[in-house]
RODREN-393706 format. One record per residue (C-alpha): x, y negated, z negated. Coordinates in steps of 0.001 Angstrom, whole numbers, plus 500000, padded with zeros to 6 digits. Layout:
BEGIN
XYZ...
//
This chain:
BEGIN
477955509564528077475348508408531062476655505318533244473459503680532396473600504081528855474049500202527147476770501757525564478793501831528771480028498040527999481597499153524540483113502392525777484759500031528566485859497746525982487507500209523776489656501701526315490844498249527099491555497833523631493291500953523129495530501001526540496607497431526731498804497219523352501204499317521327498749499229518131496770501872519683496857505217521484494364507428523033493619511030523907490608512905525084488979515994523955489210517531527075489821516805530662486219516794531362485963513868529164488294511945530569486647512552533909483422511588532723484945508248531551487046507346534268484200508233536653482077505178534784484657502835536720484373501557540281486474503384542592488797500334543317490200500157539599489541504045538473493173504857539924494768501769537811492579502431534523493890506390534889497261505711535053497166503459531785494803506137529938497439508922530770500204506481530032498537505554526450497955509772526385502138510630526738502959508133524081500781509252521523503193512431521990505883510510520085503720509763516696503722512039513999500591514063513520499934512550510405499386508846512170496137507385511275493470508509513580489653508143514172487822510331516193484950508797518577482063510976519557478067510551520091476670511020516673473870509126515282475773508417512096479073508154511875481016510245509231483819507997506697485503510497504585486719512629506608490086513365506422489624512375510704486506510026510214484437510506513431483089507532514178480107506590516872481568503759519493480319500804517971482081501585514513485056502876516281485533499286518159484778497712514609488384499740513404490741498835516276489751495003515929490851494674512780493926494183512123496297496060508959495884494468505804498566495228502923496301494229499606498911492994497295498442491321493780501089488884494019501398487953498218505060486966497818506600488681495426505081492290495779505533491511499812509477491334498967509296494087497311507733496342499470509493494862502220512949495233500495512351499163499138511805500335502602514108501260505505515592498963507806513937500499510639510777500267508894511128496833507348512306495198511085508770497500512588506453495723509552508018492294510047507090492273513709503628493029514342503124490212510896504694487733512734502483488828515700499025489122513553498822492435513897499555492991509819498941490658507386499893490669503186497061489691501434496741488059497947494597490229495708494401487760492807495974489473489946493151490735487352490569490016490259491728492433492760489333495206491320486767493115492598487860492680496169488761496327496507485146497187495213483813494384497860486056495246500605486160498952500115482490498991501127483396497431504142484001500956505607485864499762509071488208497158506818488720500190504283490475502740507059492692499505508028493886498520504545496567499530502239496617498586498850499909498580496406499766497890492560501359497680489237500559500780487232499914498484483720501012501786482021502759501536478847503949504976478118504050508321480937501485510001478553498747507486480365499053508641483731497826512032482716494230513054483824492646513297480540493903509717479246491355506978479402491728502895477727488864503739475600490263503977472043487826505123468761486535502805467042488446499839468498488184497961471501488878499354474777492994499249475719493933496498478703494756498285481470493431496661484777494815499479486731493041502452485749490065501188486586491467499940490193493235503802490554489679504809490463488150502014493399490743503109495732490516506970495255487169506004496019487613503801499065490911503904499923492010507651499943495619507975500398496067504279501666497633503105498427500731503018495984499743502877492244503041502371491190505051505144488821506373502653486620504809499471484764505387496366487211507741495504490291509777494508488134510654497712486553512202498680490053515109496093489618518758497722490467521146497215487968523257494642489539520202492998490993519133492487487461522034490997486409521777488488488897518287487494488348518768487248484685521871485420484953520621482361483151519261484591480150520651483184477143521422486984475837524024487993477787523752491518476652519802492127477571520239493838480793523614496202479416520947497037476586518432497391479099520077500166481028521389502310477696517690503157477117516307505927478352514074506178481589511034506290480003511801503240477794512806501332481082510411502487483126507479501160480342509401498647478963507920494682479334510236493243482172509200489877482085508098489644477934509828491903476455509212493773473062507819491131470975505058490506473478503950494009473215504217494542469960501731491391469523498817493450472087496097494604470336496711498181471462500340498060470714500418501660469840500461502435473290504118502561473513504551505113470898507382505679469954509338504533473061511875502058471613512072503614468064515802504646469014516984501461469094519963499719467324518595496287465535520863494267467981519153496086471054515771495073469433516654491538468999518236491699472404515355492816474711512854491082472189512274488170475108512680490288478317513699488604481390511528486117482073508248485713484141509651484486487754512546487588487929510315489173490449511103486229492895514387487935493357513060490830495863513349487787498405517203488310498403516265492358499691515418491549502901518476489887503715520327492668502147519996496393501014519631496533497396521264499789495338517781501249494679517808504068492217517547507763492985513774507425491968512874504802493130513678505945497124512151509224496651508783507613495199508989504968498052509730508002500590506356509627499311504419506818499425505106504726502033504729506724505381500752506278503919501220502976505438503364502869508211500789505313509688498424503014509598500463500730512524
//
């Protein structure tokens, strides 16, 4: 780039950025354009500004090569969907300023959860740069989050710095295949909020996202975890009922409802025939579920490691390196 290019001041500013933190690394093409840069500096802070640059060059050695990266070249338009967008400086400097939103549709709960389901290692990293700013959960406002990922996804340099995590709203396993759609013949369309939010942040988001594999949260709850946020459910028996269904049943079942809720939707056929194997006393049982604040118990994860199921950690295992790359 020529030293008298106006541009000069942002390339200047961007290496600041990049070298002064531990958000950000940086690495050059080529030595010749690290020269070129470092020769845009006056002689008496070149030395100083080389030594950071190479410093910020030998610790990007220790990320994994699948750590979120932009690339920043002269082009007259910068290119978004590339698996490496390559950006021109100005939307480049746009990126590192902003800081790592996690788009959530409940901030607390959903936060807990996430929070809980990950690592120790992982949940200590998150916890530190949100205390410092440098990630922040977001409340997506339930049913309206499809419109703030439409707005924000547009907003190209907030879209590489977000990562969005949702409930599924899937009532049976059948509706995550390609072909199935909420339209229904002759009847109204089925309510599921999430299908049409899978298909804003394919669009926007890439693979900065978790669509959940089961229904809600909720549906993650351990076993004994369960039993201790339903322990003032006046059925004492819901959550051994719970657990004697089969996956499918639990995974789709209504955690905080329970059956009679669903079976009052007007596309109640959705479920199939999920629950059709059940005793009369399970029915009545799980009729109620467990109640709409059960959620709130994810807070007592991060104090402690909940027993997560075999599932559950491998889907979280997938997922979730998707957004720890993105700190």
């Amino acid at each position: 780039m020529p030293l008298d290019s106006p541009s000069i001041v942002n390339l200047h500013h961007l290496i600041s950025t990049t070298i002064k933190d531990e958000q950000h690394s940086l690495v050059f093409d080529s030595n010749q354009g690290l020269e070129c840069v470092l020769n845009g500096y006056h002689e008496r802070v070149r030395k100083t500004v080389e030594n950071l640059i190479l410093a910020s060059i030998r610790s990007s050695s220790t990320y994994t090569s699948s750590r979120s990266t932009i690339k920043v070249d002269q082009v007259e338009n910068s290119t978004w969907d590339e698996p490496v967008p390559v950006l021109k400086l100005e939307d480049a400097l746009n990126v590192i300023n902003e800081k790592v939103i996690i788009l959530l549709e409940n901030s607390e709960n959903d936060w807990n959860f996430l929070l809980g389901i990950m690592k120790q290692r992982d949940r200590e990293r998150i916890l530190k740069y949100a205390e410092s700013g440098w990630v922040e959960p977001v409340h997506g406002g339930g049913d309206s989050l499809g419109r703030i990922l439409e707005s924000e996804g547009k907003k190209q340099w907030k879209a590489l710095r977000t990562f969005v995590l949702f409930d599924s709203d899937r009532l049976h396993p059948d509706e995550f295949n390609l072909d199935w759609t909420p339209e229904r013949v002759g009847q109204q369309p089925s309510s599921c909020h999430a299908f049409g939010w899978e298909a804003c942040v394919k669009q926007y988001f890439r693979d900065r996202y978790w669509m959940l594999k089961r229904r809600f949260i909720e549906s993650y709850m351990p076993r004994d975890e369960l039993i201790l946020a339903a322990e003032n459910k006046t059925d004492s028996n819901a959550v051994k009922f719970f657990f004697e269904m089969d996956q499918n049943a639990r995974w789709y079942y209504n955690m905080k409802a329970g059956l009679e809720k669903d079976r009052k939707r007007a596309d109640s056929e959705r479920s199939r025939d999920l629950f059709s194997g059940l005793s009369d006393e399970a029915l009545k049982s799980l009729s109620t579920g467990f109640g709409n604040t059960i959620a709130r118990h994810y807070k007592q994860s991060i104090g402690r490691e909940f027993s997560w199921d075999m599932d559950a950690r491998q889907e979280a295992d997938i997922v979730l390196p998707k957004l720890l790359n993105l700190l």
